[in-house]
C-alpha positions in Angstrom: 30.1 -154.3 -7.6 32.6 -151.3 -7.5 31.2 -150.1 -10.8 27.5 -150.2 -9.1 29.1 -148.3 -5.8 30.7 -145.4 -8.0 27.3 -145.1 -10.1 24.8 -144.6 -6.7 27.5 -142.5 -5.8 27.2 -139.8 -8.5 23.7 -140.2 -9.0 23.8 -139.5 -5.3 25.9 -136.2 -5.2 23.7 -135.0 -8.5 20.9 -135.6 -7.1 22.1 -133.9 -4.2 23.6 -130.9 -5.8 20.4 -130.0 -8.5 18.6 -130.3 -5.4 20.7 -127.6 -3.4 20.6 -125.4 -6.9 17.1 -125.2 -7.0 16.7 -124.2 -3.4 19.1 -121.0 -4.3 17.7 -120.7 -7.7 16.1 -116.9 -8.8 12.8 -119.0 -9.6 9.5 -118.4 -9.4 7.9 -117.2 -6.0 4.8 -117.1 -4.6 3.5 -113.4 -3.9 3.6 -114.5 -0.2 7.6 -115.2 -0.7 7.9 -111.9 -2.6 9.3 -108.8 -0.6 8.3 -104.9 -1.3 9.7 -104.5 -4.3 8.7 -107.0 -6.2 11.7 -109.5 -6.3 11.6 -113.3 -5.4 13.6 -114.8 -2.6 11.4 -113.7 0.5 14.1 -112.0 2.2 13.3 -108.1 2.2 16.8 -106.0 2.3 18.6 -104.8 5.3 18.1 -101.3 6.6 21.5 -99.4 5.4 22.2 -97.9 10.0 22.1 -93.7 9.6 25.3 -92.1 10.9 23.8 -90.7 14.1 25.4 -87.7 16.0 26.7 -87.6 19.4 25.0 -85.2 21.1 27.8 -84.6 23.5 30.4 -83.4 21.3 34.3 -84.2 22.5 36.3 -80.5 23.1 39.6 -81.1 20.8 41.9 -78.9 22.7 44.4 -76.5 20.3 47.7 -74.9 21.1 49.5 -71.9 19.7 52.9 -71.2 19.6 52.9 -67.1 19.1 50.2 -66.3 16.6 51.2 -70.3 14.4 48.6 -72.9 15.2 50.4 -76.1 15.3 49.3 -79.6 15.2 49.2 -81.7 18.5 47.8 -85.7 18.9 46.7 -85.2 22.8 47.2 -87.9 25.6 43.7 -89.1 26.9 44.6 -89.1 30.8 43.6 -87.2 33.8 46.0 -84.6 33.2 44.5 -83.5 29.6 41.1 -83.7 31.3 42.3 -80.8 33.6 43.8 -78.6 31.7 40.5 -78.5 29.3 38.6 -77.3 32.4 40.8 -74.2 32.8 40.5 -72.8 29.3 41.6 -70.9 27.8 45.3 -70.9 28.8 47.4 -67.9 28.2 51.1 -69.6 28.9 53.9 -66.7 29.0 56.7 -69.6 28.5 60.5 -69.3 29.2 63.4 -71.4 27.6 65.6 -73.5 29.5 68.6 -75.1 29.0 68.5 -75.2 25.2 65.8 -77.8 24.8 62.7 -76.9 25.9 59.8 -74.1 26.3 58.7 -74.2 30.2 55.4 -71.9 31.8 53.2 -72.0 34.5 49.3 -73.1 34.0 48.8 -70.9 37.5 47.5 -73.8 39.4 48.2 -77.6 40.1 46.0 -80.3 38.0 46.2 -83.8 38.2 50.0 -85.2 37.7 50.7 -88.9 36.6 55.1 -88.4 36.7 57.3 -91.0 35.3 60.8 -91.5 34.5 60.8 -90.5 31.2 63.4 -89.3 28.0 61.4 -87.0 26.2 61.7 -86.6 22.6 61.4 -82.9 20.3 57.8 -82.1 20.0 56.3 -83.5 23.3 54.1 -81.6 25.4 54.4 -82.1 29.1 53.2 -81.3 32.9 55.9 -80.5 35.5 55.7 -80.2 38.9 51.6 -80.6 38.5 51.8 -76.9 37.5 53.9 -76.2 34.3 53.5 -77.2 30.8 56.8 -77.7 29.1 57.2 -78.1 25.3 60.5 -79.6 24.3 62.5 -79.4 21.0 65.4 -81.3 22.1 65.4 -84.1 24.8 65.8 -84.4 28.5 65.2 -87.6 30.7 63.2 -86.0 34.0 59.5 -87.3 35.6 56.7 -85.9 33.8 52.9 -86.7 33.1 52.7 -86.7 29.6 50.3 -84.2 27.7 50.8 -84.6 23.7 53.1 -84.2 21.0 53.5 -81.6 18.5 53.5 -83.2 14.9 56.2 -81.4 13.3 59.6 -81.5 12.6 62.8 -80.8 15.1 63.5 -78.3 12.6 60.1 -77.0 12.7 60.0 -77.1 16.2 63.7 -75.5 16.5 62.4 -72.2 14.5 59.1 -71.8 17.0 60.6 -72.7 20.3 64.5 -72.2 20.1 65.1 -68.3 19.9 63.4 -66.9 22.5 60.6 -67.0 25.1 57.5 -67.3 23.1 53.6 -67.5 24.6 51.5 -70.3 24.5 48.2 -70.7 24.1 45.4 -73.6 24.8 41.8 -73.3 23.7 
């Protein structure tokens, strides 16, 4: 009796899986099943989607340190927002305290402050109405803008020597 059980049962699953071969088989099809280009299965291909361009294209704002262009990753806030309707910025910045850059936008934006320790290379607003760049640290309340993506070295030989000017476009 087992022997008869374990004989229906493989007859059973081959039956079973010849049947679920020939359903994905490549073979014949009718011209009704056949798509545009002449290949069996029924099943025409998937449009590949077009890349399609924005037509509101994002402003990347850029900053310059003297005449050097230097590489910033912005903040998306409020405070970015404002500051890309006043440009171009012409910042005539000051050093202070051996650590940072500091110059007025010439009028108060949107600020966001919190207690913060900044790090060399971060870009922030003070007071609603300066833009400081740091190349040391200092622990103050500040909306944060960016960060510069270079060295404290790097940062060091641009900011460190004297009062430099900034610009934003």
């Amino acid at each position: 009796m087992v022997r008869v059980r374990r004989t229906v049962l493989l007859l059973t699953l081959a039956v079973c899986l010849a049947l679920g071969l020939s359903c994905c088989g490549g073979g014949s099809a009718s011209a009704e099943d056949q798509d545009a280009t002449g290949s069996g299965g029924g099943l025409a291909p998937l449009p590949v989607p077009q890349a399609q361009e924005d037509p509101i294209e994002e402003t990347e704002m850029k900053l310059w340190i003297g005449e050097i262009e230097v590489p910033v990753s912005w903040e998306e806030n409020d405070s970015v927002e404002a500051i890309k309707e006043l440009l171009p910025l012409t910042i005539q910045m000051s050093t202070y305290g051996g650590f940072e850059q500091v110059g007025p936008i010439g009028q108060s934006v949107t600020k966001n402050d919190r207690q913060t320790t900044t790090h060399p290379g971060d870009i922030v607003l003070y007071a609603g109405d300066q833009i400081v760049v740091f190349y040391g640290s200092n622990s103050w309340a500040y909306t944060r803008l960016g960060h510069i993506d270079l060295t404290r070295e790097e940062l060091t030989d641009l900011l460190g020597n004297e009062a430099v000017t900034l610009k934003l476009e």
